[in-house]
C-alpha positions as CSV (number, residue, x, y, z in Angstrom):
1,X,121.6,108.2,97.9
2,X,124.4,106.0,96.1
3,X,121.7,104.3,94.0
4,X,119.9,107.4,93.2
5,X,123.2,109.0,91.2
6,X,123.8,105.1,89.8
7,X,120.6,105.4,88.4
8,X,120.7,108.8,87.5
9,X,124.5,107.5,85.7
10,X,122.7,104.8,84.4
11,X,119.8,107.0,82.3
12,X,122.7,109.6,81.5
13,X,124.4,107.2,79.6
14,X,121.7,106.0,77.8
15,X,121.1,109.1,76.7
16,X,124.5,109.7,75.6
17,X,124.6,106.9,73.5
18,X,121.5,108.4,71.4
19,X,123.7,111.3,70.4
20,X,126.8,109.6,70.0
21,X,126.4,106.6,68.9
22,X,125.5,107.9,64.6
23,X,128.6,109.9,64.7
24,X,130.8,106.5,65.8
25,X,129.2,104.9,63.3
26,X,129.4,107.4,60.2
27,X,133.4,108.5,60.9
28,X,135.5,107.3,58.5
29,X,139.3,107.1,58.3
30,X,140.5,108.9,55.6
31,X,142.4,111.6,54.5
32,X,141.9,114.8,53.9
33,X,143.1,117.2,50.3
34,X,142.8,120.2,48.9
35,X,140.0,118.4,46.5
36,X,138.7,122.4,45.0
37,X,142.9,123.5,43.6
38,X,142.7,119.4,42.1
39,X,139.5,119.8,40.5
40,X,140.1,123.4,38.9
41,X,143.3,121.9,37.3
42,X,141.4,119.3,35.8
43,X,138.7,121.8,34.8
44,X,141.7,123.9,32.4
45,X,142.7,120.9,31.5
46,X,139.8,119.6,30.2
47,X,139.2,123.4,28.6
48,X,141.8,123.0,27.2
49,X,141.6,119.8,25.6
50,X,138.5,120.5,24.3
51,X,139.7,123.6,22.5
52,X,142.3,121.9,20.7
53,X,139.7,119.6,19.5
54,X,137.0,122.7,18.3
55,X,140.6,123.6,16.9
56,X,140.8,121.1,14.8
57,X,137.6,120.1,13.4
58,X,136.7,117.2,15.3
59,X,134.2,119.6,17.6
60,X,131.6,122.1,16.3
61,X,130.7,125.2,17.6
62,X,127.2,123.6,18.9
63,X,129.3,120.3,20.8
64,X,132.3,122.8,21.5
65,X,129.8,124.5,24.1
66,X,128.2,121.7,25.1
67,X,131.2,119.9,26.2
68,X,132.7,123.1,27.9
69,X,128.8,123.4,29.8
70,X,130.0,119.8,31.0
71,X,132.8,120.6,31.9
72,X,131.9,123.3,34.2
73,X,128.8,121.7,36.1
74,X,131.1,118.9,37.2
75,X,133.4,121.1,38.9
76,X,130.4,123.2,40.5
77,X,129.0,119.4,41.4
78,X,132.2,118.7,43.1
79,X,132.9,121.8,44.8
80,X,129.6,121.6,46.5
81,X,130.0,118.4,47.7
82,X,133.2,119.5,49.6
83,X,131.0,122.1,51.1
84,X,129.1,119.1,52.5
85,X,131.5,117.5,54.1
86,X,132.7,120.2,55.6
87,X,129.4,121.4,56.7
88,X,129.0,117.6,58.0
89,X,132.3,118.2,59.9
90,X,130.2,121.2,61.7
91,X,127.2,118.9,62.1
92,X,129.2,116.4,64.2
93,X,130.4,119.1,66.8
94,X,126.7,120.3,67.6
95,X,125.9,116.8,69.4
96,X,129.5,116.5,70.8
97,X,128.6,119.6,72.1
98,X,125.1,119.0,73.2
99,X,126.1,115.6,74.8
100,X,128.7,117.7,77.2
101,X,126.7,120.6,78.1
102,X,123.1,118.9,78.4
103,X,124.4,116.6,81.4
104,X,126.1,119.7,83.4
105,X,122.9,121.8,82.9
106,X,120.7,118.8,83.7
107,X,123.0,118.8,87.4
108,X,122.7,122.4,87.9
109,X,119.2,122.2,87.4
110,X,118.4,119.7,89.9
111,X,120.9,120.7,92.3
112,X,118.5,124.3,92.0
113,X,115.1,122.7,92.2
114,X,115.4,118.7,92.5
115,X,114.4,117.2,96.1
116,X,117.7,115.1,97.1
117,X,116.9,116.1,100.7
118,X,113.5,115.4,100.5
119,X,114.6,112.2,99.1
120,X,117.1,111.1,101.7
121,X,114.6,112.3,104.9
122,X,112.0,109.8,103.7
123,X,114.7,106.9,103.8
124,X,115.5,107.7,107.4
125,X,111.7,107.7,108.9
126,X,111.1,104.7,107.0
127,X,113.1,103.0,109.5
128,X,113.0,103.7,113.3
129,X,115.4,106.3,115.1
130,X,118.0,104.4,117.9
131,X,118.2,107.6,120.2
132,X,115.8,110.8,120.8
133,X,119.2,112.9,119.4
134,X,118.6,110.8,116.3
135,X,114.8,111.6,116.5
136,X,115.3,115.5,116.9
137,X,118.1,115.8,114.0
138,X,115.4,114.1,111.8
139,X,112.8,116.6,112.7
140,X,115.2,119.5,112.1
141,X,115.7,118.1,108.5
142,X,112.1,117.8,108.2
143,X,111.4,121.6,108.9
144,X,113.7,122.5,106.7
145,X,112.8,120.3,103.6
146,X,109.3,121.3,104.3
147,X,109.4,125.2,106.0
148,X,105.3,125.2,105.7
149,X,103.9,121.9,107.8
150,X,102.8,123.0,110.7
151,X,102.8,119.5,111.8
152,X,106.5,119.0,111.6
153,X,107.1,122.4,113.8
154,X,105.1,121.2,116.5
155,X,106.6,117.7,116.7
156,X,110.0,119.7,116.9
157,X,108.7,122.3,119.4
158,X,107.5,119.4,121.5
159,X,110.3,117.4,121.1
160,X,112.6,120.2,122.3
161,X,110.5,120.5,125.4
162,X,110.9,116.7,125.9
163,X,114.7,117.4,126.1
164,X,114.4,120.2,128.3
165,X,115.3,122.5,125.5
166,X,112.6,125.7,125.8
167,X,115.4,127.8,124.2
168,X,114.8,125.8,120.9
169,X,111.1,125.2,121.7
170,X,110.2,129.0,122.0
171,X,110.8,129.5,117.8
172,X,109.3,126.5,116.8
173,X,106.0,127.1,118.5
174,X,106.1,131.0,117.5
175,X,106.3,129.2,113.6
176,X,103.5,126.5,114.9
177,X,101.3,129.8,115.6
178,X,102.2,131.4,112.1
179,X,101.7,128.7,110.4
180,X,98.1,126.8,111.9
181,X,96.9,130.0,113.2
182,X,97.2,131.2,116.9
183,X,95.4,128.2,118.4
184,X,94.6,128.2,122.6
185,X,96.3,125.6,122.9
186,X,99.8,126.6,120.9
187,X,99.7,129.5,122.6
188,X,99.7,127.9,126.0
189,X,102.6,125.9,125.2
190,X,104.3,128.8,123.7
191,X,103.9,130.4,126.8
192,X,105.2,127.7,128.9
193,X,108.2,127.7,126.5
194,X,109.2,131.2,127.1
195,X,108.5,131.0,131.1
196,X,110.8,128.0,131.3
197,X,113.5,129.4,128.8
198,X,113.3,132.7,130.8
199,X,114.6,131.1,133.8
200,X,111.4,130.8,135.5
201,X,110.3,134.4,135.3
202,X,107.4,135.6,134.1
203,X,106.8,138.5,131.7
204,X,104.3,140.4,129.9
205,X,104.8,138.2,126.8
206,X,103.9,135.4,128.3
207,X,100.7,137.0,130.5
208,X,99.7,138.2,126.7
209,X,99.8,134.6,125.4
210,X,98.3,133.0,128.9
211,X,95.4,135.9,128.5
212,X,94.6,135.1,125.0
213,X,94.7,131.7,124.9
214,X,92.3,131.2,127.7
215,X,90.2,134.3,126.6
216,X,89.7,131.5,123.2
217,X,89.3,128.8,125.3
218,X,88.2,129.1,129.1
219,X,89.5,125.3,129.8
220,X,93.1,125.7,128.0
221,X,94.7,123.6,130.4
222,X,98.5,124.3,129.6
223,X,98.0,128.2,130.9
224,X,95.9,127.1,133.3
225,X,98.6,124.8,134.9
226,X,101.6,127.4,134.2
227,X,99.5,130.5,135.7
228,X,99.1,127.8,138.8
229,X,102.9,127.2,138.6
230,X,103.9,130.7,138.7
231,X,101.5,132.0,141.4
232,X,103.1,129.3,143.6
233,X,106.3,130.1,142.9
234,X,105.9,133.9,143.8
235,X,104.1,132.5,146.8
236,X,100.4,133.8,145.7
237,X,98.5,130.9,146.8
238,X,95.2,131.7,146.8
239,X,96.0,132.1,143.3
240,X,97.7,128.9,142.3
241,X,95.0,127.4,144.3
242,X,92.4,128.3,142.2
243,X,94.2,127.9,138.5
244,X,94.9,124.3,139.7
245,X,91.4,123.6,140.8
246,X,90.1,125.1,137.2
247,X,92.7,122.6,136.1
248,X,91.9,119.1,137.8
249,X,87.9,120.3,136.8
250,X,89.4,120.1,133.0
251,X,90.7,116.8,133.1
252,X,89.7,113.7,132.6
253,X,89.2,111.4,135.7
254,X,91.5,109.0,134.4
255,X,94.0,111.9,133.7
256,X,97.6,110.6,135.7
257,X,98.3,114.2,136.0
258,X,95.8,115.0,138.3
259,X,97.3,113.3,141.2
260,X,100.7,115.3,140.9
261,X,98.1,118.6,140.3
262,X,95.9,117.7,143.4
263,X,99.1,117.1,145.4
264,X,100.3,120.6,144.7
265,X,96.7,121.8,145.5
266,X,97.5,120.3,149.6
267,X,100.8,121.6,149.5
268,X,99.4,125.4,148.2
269,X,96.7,125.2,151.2
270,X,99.6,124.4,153.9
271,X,101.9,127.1,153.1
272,X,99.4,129.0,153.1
273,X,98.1,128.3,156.7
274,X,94.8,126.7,158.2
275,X,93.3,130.7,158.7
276,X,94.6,131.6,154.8
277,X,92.9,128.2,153.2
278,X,89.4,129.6,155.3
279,X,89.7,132.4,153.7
280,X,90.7,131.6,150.6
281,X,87.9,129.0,150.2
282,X,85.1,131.8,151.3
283,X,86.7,134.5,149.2
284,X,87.0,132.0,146.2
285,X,84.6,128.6,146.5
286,X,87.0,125.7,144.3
287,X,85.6,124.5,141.4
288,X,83.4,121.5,141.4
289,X,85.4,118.6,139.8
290,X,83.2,117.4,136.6
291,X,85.3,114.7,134.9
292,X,84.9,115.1,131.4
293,X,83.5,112.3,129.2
294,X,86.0,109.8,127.5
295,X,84.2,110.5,124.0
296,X,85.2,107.5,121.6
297,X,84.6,106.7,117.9
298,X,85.2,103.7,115.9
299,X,86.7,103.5,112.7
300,X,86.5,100.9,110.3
301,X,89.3,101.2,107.5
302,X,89.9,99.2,104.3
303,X,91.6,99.5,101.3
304,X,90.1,99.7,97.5
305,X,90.3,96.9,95.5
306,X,92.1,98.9,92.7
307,X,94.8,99.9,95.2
308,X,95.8,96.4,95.8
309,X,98.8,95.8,93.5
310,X,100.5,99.3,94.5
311,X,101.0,99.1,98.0
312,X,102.9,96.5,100.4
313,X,102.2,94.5,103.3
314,X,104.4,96.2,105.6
315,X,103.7,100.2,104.7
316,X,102.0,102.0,107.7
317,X,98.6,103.5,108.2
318,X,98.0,106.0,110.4
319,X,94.2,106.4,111.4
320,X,93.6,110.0,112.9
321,X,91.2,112.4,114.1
322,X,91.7,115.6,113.4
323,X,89.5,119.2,114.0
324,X,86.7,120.8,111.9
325,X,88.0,123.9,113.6
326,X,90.9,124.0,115.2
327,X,94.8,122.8,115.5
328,X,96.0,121.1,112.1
329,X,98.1,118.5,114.9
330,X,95.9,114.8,114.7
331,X,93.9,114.7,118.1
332,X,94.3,111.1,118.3
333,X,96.5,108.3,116.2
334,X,96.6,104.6,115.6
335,X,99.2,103.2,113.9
336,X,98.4,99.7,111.8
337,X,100.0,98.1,108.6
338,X,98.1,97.2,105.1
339,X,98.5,94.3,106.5
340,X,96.2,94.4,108.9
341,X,93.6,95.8,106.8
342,X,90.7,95.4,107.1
343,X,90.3,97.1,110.4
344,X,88.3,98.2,113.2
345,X,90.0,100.6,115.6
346,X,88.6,102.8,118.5
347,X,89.9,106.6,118.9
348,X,89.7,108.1,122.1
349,X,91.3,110.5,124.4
350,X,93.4,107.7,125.1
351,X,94.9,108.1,122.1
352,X,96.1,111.7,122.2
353,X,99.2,112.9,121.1
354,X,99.7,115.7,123.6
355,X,97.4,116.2,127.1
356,X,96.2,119.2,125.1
357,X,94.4,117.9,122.2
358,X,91.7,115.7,123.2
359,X,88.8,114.4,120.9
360,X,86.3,114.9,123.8
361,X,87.4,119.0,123.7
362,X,85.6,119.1,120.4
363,X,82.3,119.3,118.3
364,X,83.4,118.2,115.1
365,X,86.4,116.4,113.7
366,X,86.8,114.6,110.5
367,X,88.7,111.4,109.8
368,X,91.4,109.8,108.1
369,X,93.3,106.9,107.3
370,X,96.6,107.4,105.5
371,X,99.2,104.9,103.9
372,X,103.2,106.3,104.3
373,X,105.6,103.8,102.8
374,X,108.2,105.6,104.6
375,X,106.4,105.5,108.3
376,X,106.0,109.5,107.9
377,X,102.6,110.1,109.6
378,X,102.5,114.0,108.0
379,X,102.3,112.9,104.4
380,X,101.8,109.5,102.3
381,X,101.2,108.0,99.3
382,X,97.3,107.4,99.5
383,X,94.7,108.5,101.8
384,X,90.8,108.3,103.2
385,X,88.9,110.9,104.8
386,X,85.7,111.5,106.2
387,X,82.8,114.3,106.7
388,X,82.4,116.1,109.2
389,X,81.3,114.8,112.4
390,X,80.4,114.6,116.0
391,X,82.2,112.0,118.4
392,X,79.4,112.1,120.8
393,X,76.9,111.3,118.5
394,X,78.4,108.2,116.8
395,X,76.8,104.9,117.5
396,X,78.2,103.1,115.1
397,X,81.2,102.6,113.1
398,X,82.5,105.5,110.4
399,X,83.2,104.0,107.4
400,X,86.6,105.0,105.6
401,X,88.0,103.5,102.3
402,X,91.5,104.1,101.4
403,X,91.0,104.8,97.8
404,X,92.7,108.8,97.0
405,X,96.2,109.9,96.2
406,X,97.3,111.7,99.1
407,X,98.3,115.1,97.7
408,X,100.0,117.6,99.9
């Protein structure tokens, strides 16, 4: 910030020296006197001269009057121009003024409405954070420079849970839910939030946000996995048995949770006893296991010609996938340089940012490809996008240019 108020010092005196700079150079040393008692004595002087001369003979009546009309408009000439200089003494405090007050209500101005903060946050993601506390401090000054982006509340909310933190988690994802709309997914995380900041216990809050979430989405695997959780833990086994199984049918087969998931599965079935697993499996037949298709599509990104000369080498470029209908959070990310542009790049489920939010779990996304000179992947200086479309149906490359402003 140190060259931001240098500058801003810089501009400020510039514009001081407009205003002050004709006043330096019209001040004059001098003195002042009482110039209107001098010239009225020279006025009745001069009267009086002249009457002496009417007086006499030398003057007429005609030049008498004259001479005394004379007489009179010079002191009315030079009584008004001591009016002038002493209005021009008024003149010079207006700017002298003006140059004081204009700078301290220019401050208080953009102390109200300028964007400092905003300012300083994009200097610190342009370069990379040393420790996840460093990370999560960041985020929290991204929320509140921008209140509104959904996207910044769900990187904090899952950040949070990263640190073990479902305290802080719980009211970021309930603003996540105002914000992008009460998504399956959000809500299942949510839910998971409040079971783990609740000590483990489950509540009616959290059977609400379970119930909805997977009454939007039958497949929602976060409630799927926590109703599986709890059922083990209050030793309903049947139960967990079959939320897990609905699980591990969800996933991808090249999913590494589903290991840990099936694991859980054997040790559900031995607690619950050879006769208990019979019955369990004719009261409830497990779910087949259909691995769900790695859907994939390739992006090709460039950059306009025209946008050449204002960008640099080393800004980022996030390609992303994001939902017709859905979560605003990407579904999948790449991250490349203008550097390495031209470029062909591949999103898949591979890609995704959480388990949660895969591009094979739906119809229609649309694309992007977005230049941040300060590494920010939620907003940027330029930007590409695509129509509507279907990953499944995409045999060949999407086309995207980088040629738009990218306008929040």
């Amino acid at each position: 910030m140190i060259d931001f108020w240098i500058a801003a010092g810089v501009l400020l005196l510039a514009a001081l020296a407009f205003l002050l700079l004709p006043l330096l150079r019209g001040r004059k040393a001098q003195t002042e006197e009482d110039r209107t008692a001098l010239n009225v004595a020279l006025y009745e002087e001069r009267l009086a001269e002249l009457a002496s001369q009417h007086a006499a003979g030398t003057l007429d009546d005609d030049q008498f009057a004259v001479a005394r009309d004379d007489a009179a408009r010079e002191l009315l000439d030079d009584t008004a121009a001591g009016e002038t200089r002493r209005a021009g003494r008024l003149g010079r405090a207006i700017p002298l003024a003006a140059a004081i007050l204009v700078p301290l209500v220019g401050y208080g101005f953009y102390m109200h409405w300028g964007a400092s903060d905003k300012l300083q946050l994009a200097r610190e993601f342009s370069e990379q954070p040393k420790t996840m506390a460093e990370m999560t401090a960041r985020l929290e000054r991204a929320v509140e420079a921008q209140p509104d982006s959904a996207e910044a509340w769900y990187f904090l909310a899952r950040t949070y849970m990263s640190q073990e933190r479902p305290d802080d988690a719980v009211p970021a994802y309930a603003r996540v839910a105002e914000l992008a709309g009460r998504q399956p997914d959000i809500l299942g995380q949510w839910a998971q939030a409040l079971y783990f900041a609740n000590d483990r216990q489950w509540s009616e809050q959290i059977e609400r946000l379970t119930t909805e979430a997977l009454q939007a989405d039958p497949h929602e695997v976060t409630s799927l996995g926590l109703l599986g959780i709890a059922a083990f833990e209050q030793e309903r086994f049947a139960d967990a048995i079959r939320y897990w199984e609905r699980l591990v049918a969800t996933l991808p087969a090249e999913d590494p949770s589903r290991e840990a998931i099936q694991g859980g599965i054997e040790r559900a079935r031995e607690e619950m006893g050879d006769a208990g697993r019979a019955g369990e499996e004719q009261a409830q037949p497990a779910t087949a296991e259909v691995p769900a298709a790695d859907t994939g599509v390739t992006v090709s990104v460039r950059l306009d010609d025209a946008l050449s000369q204002q960008v640099q080498p080393d800004d980022a470029v996030f390609v992303f996938a994001r939902a017709v209908s859905g979560p605003p959070m990407p579904l999948a990310v790449k991250r490349l340089t203008v550097a390495d542009l031209p470029a062909t790049v591949t999103l898949g489920d591979a890609d995704a940012m959480t388990p949660q939010l895969r591009l094979s779990n739906f119809d229609q996304v649309r694309l992007f490809a977005r230049i941040s000179r300060d590494g920010n992947a939620t907003r940027g200086e330029w930007k590409g996008d695509s129509q509507p479309l279907s990953p499944s149906q995409q045999d060949e490359a999407v086309q995207l240019t980088i040629d738009q402003p990218d306008t929040p």
